[in-house]
mmCIF file as Biopython writes it, N, C-alpha, C and O atoms, coordinates in Angstrom:
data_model
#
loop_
_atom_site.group_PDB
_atom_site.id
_atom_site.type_symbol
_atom_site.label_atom_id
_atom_site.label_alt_id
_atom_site.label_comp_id
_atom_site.label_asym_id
_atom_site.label_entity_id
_atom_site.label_seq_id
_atom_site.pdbx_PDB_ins_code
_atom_site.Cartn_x
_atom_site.Cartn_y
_atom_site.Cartn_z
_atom_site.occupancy
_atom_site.B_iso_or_equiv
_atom_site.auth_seq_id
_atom_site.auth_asym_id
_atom_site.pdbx_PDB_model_num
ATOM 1   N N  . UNK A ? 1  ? -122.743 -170.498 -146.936 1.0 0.0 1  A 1 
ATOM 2   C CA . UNK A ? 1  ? -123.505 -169.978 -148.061 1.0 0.0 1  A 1 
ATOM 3   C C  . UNK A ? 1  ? -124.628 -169.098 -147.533 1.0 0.0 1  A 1 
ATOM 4   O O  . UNK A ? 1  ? -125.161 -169.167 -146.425 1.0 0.0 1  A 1 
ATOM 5   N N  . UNK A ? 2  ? -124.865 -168.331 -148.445 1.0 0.0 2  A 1 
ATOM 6   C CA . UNK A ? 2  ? -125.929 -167.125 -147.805 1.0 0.0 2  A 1 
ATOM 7   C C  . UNK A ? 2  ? -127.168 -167.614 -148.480 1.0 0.0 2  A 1 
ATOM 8   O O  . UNK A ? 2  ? -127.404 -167.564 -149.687 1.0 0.0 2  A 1 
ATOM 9   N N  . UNK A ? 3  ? -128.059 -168.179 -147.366 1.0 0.0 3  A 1 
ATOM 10  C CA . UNK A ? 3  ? -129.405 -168.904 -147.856 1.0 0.0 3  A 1 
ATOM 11  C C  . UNK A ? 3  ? -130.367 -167.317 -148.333 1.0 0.0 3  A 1 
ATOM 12  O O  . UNK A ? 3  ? -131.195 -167.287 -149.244 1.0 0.0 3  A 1 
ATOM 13  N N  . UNK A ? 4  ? -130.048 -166.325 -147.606 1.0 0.0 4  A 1 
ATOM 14  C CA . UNK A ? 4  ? -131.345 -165.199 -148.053 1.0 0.0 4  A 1 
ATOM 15  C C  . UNK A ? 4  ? -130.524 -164.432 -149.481 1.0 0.0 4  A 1 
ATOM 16  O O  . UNK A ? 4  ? -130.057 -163.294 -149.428 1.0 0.0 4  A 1 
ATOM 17  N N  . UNK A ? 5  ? -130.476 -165.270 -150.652 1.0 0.0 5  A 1 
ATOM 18  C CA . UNK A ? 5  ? -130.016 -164.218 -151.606 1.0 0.0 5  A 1 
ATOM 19  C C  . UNK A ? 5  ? -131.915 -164.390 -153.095 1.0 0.0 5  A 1 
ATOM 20  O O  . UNK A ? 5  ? -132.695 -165.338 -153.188 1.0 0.0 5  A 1 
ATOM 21  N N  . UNK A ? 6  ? -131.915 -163.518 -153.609 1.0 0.0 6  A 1 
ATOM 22  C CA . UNK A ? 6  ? -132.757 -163.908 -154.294 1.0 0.0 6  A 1 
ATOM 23  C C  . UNK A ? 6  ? -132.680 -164.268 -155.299 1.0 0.0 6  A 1 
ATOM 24  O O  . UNK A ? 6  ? -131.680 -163.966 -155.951 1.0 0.0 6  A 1 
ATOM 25  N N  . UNK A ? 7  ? -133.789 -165.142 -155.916 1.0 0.0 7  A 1 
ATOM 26  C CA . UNK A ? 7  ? -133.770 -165.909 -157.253 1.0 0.0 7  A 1 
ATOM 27  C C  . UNK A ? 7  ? -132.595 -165.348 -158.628 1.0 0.0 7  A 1 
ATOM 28  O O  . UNK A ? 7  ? -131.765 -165.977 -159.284 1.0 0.0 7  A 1 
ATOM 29  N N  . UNK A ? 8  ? -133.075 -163.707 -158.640 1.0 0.0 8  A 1 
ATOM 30  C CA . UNK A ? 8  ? -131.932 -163.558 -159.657 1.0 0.0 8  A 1 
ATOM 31  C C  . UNK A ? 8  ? -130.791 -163.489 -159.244 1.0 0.0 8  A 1 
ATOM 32  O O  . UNK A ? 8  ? -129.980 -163.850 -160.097 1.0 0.0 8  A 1 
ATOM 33  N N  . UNK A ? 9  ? -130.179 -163.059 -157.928 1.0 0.0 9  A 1 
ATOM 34  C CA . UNK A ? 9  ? -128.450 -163.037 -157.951 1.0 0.0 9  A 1 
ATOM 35  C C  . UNK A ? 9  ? -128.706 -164.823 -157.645 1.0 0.0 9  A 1 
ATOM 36  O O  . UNK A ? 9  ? -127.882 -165.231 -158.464 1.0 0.0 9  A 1 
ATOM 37  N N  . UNK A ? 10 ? -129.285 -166.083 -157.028 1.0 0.0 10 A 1 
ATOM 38  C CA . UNK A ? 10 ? -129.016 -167.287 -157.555 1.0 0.0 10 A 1 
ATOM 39  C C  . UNK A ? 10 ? -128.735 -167.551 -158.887 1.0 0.0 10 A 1 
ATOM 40  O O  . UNK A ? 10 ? -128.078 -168.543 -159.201 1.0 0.0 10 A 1 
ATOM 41  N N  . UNK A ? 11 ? -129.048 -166.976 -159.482 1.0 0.0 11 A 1 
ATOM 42  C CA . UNK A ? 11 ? -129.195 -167.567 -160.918 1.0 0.0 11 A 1 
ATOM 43  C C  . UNK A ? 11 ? -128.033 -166.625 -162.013 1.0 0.0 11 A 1 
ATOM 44  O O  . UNK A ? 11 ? -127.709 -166.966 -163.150 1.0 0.0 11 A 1 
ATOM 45  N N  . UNK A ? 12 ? -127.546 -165.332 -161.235 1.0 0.0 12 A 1 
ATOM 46  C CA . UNK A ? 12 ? -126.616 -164.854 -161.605 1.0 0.0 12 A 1 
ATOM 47  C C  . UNK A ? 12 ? -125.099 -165.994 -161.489 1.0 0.0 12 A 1 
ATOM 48  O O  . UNK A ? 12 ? -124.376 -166.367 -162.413 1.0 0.0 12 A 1 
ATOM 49  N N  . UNK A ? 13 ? -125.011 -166.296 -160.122 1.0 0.0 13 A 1 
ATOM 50  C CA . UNK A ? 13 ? -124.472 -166.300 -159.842 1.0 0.0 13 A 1 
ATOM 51  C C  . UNK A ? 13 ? -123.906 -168.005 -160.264 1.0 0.0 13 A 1 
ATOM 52  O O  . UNK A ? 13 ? -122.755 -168.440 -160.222 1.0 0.0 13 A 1 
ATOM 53  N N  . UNK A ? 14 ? -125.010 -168.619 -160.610 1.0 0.0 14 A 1 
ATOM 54  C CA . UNK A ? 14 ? -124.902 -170.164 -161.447 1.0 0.0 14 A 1 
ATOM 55  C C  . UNK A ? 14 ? -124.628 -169.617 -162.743 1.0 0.0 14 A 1 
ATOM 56  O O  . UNK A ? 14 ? -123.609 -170.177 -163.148 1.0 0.0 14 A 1 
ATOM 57  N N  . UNK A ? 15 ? -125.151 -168.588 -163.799 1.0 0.0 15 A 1 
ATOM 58  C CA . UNK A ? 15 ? -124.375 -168.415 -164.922 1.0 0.0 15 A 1 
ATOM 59  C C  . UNK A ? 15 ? -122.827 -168.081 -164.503 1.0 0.0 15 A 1 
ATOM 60  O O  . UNK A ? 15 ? -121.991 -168.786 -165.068 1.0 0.0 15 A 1 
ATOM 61  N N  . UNK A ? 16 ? -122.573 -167.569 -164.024 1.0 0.0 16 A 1 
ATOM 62  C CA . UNK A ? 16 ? -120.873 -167.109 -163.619 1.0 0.0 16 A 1 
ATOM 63  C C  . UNK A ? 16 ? -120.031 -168.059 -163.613 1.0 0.0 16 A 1 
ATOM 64  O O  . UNK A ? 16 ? -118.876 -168.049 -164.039 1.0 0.0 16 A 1 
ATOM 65  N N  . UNK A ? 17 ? -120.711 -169.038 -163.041 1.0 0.0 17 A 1 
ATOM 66  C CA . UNK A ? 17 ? -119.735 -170.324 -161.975 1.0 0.0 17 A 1 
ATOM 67  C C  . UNK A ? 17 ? -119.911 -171.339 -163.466 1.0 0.0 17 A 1 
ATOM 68  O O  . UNK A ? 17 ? -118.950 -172.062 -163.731 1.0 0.0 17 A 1 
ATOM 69  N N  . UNK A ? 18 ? -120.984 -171.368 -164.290 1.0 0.0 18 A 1 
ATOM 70  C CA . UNK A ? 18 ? -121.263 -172.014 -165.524 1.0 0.0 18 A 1 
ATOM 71  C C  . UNK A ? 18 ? -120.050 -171.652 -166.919 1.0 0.0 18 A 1 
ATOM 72  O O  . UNK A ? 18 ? -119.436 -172.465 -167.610 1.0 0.0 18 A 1 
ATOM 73  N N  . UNK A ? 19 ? -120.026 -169.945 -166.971 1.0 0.0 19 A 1 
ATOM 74  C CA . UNK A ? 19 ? -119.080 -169.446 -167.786 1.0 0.0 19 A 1 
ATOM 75  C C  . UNK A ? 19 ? -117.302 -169.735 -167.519 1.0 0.0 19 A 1 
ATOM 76  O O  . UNK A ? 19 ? -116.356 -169.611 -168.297 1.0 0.0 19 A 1 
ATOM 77  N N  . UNK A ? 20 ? -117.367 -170.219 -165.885 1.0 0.0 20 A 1 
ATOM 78  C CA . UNK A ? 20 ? -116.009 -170.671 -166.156 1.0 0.0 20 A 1 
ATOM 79  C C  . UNK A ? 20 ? -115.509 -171.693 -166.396 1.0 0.0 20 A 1 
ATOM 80  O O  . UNK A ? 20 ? -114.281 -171.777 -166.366 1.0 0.0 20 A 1 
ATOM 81  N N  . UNK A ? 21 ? -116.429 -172.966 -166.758 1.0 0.0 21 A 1 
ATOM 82  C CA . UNK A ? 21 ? -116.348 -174.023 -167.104 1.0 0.0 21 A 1 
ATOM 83  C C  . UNK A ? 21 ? -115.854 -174.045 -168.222 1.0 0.0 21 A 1 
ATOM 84  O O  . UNK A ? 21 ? -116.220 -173.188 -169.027 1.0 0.0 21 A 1 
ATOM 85  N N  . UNK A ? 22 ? -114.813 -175.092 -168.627 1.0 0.0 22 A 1 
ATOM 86  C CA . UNK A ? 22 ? -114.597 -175.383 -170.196 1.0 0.0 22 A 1 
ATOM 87  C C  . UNK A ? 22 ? -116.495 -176.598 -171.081 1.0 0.0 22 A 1 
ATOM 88  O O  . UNK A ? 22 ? -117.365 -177.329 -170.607 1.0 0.0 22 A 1 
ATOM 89  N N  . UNK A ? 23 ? -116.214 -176.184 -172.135 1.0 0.0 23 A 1 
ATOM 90  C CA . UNK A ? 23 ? -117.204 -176.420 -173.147 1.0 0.0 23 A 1 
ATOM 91  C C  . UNK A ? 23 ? -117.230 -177.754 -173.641 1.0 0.0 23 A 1 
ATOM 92  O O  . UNK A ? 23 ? -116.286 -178.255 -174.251 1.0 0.0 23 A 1 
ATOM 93  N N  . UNK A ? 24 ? -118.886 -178.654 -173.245 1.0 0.0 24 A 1 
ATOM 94  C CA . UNK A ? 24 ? -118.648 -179.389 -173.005 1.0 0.0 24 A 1 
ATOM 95  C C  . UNK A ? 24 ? -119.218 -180.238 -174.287 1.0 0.0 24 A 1 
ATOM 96  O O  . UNK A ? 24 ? -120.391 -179.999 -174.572 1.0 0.0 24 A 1 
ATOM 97  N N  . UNK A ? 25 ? -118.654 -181.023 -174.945 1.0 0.0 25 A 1 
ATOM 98  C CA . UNK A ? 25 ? -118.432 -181.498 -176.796 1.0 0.0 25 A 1 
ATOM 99  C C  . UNK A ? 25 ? -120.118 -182.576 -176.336 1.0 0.0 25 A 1 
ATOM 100 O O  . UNK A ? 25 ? -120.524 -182.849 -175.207 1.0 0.0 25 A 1 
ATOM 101 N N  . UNK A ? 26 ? -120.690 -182.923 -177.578 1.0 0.0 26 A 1 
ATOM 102 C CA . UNK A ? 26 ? -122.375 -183.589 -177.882 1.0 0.0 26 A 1 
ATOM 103 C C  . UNK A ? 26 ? -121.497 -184.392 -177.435 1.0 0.0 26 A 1 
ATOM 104 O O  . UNK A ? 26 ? -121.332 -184.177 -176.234 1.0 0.0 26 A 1 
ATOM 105 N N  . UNK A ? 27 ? -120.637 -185.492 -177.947 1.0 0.0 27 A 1 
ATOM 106 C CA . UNK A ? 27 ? -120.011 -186.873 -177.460 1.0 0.0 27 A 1 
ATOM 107 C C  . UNK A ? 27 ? -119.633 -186.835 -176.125 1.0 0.0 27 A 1 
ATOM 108 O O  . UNK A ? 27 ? -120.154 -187.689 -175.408 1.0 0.0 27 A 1 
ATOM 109 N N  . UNK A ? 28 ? -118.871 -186.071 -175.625 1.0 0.0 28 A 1 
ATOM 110 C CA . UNK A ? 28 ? -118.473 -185.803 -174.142 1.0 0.0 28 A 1 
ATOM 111 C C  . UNK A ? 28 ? -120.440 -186.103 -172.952 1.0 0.0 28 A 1 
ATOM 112 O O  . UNK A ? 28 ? -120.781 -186.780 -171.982 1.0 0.0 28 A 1 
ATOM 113 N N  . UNK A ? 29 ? -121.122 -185.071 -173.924 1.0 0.0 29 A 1 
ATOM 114 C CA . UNK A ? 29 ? -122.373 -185.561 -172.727 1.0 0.0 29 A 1 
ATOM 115 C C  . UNK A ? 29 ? -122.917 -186.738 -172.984 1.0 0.0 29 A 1 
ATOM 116 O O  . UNK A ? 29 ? -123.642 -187.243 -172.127 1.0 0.0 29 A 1 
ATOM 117 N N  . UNK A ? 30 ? -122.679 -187.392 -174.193 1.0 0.0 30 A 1 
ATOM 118 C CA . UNK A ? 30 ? -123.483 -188.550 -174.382 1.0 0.0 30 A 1 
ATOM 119 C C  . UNK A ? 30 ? -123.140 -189.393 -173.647 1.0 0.0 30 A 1 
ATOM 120 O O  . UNK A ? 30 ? -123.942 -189.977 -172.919 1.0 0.0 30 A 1 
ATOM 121 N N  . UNK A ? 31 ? -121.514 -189.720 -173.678 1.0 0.0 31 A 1 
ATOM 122 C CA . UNK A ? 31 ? -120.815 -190.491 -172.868 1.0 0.0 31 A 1 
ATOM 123 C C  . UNK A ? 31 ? -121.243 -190.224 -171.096 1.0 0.0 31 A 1 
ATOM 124 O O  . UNK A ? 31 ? -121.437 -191.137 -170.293 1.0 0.0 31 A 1 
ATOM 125 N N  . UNK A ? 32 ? -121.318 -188.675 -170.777 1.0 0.0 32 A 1 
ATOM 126 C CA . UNK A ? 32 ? -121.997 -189.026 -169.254 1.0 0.0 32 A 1 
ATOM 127 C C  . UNK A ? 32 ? -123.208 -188.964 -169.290 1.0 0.0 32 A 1 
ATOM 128 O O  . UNK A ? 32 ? -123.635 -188.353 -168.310 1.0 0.0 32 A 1 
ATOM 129 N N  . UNK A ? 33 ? -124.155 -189.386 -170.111 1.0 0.0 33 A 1 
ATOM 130 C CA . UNK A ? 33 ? -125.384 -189.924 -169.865 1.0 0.0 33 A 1 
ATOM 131 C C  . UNK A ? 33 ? -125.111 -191.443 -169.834 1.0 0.0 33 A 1 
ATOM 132 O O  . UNK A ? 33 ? -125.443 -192.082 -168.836 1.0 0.0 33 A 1 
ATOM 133 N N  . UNK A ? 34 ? -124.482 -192.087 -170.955 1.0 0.0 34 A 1 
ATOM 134 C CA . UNK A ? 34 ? -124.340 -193.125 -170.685 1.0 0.0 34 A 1 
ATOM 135 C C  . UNK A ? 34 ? -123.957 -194.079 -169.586 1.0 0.0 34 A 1 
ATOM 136 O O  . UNK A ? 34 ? -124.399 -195.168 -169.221 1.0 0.0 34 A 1 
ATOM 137 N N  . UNK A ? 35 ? -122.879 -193.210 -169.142 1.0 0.0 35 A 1 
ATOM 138 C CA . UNK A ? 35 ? -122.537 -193.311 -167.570 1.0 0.0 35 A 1 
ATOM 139 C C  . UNK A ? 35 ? -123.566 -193.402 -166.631 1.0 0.0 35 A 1 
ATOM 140 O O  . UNK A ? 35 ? -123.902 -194.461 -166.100 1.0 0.0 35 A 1 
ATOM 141 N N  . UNK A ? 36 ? -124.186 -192.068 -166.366 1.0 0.0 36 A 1 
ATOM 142 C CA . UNK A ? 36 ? -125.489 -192.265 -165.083 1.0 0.0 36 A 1 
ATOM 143 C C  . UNK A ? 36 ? -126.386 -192.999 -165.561 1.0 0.0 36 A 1 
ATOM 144 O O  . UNK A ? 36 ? -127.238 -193.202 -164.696 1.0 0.0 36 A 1 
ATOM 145 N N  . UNK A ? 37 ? -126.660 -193.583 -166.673 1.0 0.0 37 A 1 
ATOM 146 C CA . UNK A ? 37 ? -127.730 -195.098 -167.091 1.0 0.0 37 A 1 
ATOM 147 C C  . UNK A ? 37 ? -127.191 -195.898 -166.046 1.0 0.0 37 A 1 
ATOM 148 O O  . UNK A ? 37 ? -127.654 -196.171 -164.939 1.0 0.0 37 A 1 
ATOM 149 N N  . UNK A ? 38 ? -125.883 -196.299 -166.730 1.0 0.0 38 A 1 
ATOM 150 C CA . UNK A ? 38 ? -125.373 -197.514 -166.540 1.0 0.0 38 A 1 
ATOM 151 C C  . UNK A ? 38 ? -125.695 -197.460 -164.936 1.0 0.0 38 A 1 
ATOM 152 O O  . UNK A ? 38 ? -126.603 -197.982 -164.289 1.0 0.0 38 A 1 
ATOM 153 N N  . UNK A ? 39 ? -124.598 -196.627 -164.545 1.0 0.0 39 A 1 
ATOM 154 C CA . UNK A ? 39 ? -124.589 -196.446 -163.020 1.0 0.0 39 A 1 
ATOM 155 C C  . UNK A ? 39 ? -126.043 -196.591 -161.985 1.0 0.0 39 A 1 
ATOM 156 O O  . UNK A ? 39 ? -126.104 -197.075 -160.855 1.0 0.0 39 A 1 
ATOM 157 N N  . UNK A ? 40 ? -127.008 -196.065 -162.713 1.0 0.0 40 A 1 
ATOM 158 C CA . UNK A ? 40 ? -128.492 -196.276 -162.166 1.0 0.0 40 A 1 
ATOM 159 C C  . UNK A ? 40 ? -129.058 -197.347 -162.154 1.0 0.0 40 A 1 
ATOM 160 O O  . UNK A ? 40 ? -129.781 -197.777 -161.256 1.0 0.0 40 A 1 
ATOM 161 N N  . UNK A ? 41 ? -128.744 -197.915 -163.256 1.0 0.0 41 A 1 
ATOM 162 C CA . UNK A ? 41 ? -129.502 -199.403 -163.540 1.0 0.0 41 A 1 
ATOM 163 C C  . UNK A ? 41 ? -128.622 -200.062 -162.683 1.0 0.0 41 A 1 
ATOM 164 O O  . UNK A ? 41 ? -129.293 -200.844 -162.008 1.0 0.0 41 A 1 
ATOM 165 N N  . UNK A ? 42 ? -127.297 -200.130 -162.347 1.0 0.0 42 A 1 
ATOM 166 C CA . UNK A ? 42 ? -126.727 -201.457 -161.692 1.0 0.0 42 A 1 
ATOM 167 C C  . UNK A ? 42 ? -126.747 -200.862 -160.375 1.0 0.0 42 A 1 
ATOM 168 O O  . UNK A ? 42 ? -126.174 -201.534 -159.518 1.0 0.0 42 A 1 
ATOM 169 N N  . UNK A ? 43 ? -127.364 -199.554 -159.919 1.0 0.0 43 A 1 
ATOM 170 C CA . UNK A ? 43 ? -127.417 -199.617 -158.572 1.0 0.0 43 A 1 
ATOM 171 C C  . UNK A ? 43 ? -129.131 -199.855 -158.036 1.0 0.0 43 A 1 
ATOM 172 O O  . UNK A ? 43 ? -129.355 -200.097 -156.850 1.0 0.0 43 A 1 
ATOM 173 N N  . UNK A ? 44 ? -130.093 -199.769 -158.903 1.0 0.0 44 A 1 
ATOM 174 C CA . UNK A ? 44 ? -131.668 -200.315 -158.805 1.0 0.0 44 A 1 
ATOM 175 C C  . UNK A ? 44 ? -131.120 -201.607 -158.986 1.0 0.0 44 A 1 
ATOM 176 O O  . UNK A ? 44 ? -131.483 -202.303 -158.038 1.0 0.0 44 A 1 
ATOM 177 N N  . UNK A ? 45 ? -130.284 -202.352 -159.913 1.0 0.0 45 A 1 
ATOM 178 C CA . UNK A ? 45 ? -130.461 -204.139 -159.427 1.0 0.0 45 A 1 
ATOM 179 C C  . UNK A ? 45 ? -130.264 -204.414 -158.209 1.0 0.0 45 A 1 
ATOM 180 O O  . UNK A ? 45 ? -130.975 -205.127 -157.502 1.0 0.0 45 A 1 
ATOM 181 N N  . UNK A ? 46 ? -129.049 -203.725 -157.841 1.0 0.0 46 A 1 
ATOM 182 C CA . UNK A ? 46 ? -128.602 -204.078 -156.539 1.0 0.0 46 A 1 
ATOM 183 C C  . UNK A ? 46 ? -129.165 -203.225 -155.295 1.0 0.0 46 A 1 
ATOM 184 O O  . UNK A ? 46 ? -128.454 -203.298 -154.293 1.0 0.0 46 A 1 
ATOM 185 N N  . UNK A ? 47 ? -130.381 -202.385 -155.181 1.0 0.0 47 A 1 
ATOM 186 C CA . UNK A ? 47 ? -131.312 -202.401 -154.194 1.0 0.0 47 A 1 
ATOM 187 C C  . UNK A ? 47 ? -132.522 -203.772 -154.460 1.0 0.0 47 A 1 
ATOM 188 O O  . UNK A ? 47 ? -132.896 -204.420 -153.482 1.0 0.0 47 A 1 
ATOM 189 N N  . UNK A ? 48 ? -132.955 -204.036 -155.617 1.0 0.0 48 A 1 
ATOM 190 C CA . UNK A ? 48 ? -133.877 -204.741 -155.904 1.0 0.0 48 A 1 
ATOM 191 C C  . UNK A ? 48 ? -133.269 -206.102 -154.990 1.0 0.0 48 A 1 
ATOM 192 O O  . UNK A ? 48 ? -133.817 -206.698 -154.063 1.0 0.0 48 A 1 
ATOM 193 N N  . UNK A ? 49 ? -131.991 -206.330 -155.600 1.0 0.0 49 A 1 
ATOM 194 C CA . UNK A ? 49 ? -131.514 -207.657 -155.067 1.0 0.0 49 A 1 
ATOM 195 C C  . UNK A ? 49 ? -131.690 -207.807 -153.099 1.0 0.0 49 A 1 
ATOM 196 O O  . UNK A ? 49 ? -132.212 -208.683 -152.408 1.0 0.0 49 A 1 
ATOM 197 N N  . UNK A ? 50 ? -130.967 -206.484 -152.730 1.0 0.0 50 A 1 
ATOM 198 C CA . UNK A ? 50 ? -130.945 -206.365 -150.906 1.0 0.0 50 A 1 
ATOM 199 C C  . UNK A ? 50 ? -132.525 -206.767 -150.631 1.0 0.0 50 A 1 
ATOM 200 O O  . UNK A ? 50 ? -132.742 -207.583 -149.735 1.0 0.0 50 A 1 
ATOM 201 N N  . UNK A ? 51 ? -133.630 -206.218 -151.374 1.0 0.0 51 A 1 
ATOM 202 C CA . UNK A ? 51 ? -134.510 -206.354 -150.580 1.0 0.0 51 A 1 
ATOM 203 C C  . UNK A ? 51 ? -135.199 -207.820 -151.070 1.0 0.0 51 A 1 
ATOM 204 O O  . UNK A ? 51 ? -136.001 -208.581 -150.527 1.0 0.0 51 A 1 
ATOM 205 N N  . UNK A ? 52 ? -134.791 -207.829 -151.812 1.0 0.0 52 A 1 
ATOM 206 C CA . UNK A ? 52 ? -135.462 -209.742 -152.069 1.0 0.0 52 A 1 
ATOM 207 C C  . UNK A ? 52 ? -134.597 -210.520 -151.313 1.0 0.0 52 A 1 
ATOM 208 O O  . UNK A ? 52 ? -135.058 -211.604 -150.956 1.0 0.0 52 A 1 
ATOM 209 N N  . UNK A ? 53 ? -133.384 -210.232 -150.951 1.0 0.0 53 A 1 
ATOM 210 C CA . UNK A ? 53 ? -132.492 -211.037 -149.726 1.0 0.0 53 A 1 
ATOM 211 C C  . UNK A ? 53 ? -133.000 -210.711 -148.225 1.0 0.0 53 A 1 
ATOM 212 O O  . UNK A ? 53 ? -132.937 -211.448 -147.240 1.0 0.0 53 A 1 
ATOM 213 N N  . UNK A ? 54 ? -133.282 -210.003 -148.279 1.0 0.0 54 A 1 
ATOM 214 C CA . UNK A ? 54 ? -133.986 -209.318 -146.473 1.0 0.0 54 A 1 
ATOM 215 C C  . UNK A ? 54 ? -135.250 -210.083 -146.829 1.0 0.0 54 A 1 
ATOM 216 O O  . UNK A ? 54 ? -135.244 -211.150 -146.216 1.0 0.0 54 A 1 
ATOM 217 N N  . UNK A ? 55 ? -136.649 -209.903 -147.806 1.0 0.0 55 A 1 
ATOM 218 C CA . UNK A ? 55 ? -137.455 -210.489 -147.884 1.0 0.0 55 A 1 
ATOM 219 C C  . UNK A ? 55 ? -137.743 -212.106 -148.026 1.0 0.0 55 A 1 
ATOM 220 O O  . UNK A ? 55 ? -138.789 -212.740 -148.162 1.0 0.0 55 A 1 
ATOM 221 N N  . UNK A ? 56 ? -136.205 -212.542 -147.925 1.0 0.0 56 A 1 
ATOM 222 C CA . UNK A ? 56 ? -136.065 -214.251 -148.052 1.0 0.0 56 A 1 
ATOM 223 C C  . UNK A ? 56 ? -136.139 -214.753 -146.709 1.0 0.0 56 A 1 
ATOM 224 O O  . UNK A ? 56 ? -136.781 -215.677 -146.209 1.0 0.0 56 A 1 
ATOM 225 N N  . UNK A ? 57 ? -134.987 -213.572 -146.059 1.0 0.0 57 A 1 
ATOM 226 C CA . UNK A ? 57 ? -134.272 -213.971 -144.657 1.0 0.0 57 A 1 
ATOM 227 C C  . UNK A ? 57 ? -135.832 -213.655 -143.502 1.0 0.0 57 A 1 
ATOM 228 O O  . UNK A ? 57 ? -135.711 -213.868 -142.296 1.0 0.0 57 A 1 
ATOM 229 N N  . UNK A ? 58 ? -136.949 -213.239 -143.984 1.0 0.0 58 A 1 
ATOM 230 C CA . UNK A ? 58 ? -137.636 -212.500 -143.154 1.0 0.0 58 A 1 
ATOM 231 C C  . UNK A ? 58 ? -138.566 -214.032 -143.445 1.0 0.0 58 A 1 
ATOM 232 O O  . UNK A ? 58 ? -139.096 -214.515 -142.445 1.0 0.0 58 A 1 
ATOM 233 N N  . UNK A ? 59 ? -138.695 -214.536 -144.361 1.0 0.0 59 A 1 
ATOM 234 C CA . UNK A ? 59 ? -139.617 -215.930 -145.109 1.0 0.0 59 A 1 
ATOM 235 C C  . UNK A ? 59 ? -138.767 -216.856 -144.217 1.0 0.0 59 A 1 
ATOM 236 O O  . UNK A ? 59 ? -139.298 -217.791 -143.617 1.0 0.0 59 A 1 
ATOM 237 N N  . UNK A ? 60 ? -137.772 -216.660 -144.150 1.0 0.0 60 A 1 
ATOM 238 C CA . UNK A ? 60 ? -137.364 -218.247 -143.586 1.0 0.0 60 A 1 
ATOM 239 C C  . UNK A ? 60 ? -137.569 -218.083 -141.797 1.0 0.0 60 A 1 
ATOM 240 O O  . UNK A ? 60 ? -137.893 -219.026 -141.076 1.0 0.0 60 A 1 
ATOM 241 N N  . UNK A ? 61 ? -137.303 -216.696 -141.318 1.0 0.0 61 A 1 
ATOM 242 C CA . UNK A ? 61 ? -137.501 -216.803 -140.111 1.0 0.0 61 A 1 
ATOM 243 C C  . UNK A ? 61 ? -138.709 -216.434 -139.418 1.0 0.0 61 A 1 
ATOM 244 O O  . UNK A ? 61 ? -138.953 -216.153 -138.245 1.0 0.0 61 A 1 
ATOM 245 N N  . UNK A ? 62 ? -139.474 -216.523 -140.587 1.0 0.0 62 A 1 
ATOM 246 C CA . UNK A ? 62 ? -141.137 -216.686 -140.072 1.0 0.0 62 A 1 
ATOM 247 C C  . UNK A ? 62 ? -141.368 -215.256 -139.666 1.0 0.0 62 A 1 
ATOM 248 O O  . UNK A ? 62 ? -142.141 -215.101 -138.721 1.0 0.0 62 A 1 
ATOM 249 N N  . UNK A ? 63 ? -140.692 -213.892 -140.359 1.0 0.0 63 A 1 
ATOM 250 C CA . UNK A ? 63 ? -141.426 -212.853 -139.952 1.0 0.0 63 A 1 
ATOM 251 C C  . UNK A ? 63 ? -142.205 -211.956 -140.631 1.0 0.0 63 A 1 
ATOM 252 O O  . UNK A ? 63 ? -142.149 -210.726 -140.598 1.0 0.0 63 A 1 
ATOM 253 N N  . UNK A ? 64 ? -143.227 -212.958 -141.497 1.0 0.0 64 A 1 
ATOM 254 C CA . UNK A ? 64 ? -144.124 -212.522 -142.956 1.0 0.0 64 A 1 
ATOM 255 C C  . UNK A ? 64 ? -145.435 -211.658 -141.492 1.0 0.0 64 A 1 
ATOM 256 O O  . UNK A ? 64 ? -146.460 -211.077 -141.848 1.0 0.0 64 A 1 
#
């Protein structure tokens, strides 16, 4: 990719790549919002969870 292009051919060049997309229906995005919720929230439980398990394992082996 050519990092020295400027702001407007970037931005040309994201409408272009945008116009060849098919059109995307209110229900169609709701549904992938709903998706990256879901997906976010059950991947913050499951960092929350790793580090309260490392922070147990660190309590029991005395490395507070």
């Amino acid at each position: 990719m050519n990092c020295k292009i400027s702001f407007q051919e970037r931005a040309k060049l994201g409408m272009e790549m945008l116009s060849k997309r098919s059109p995307v229906t209110l229900e169609e995005a709701r549904a992938q919002v709903k998706l990256l919720k879901d997906w976010s929230t059950s991947n913050s439980k499951q960092g929350q969870h790793t580090i309260i398990n490392e922070s147990e394992k660190d309590i029991i082996t005395v490395k507070i």
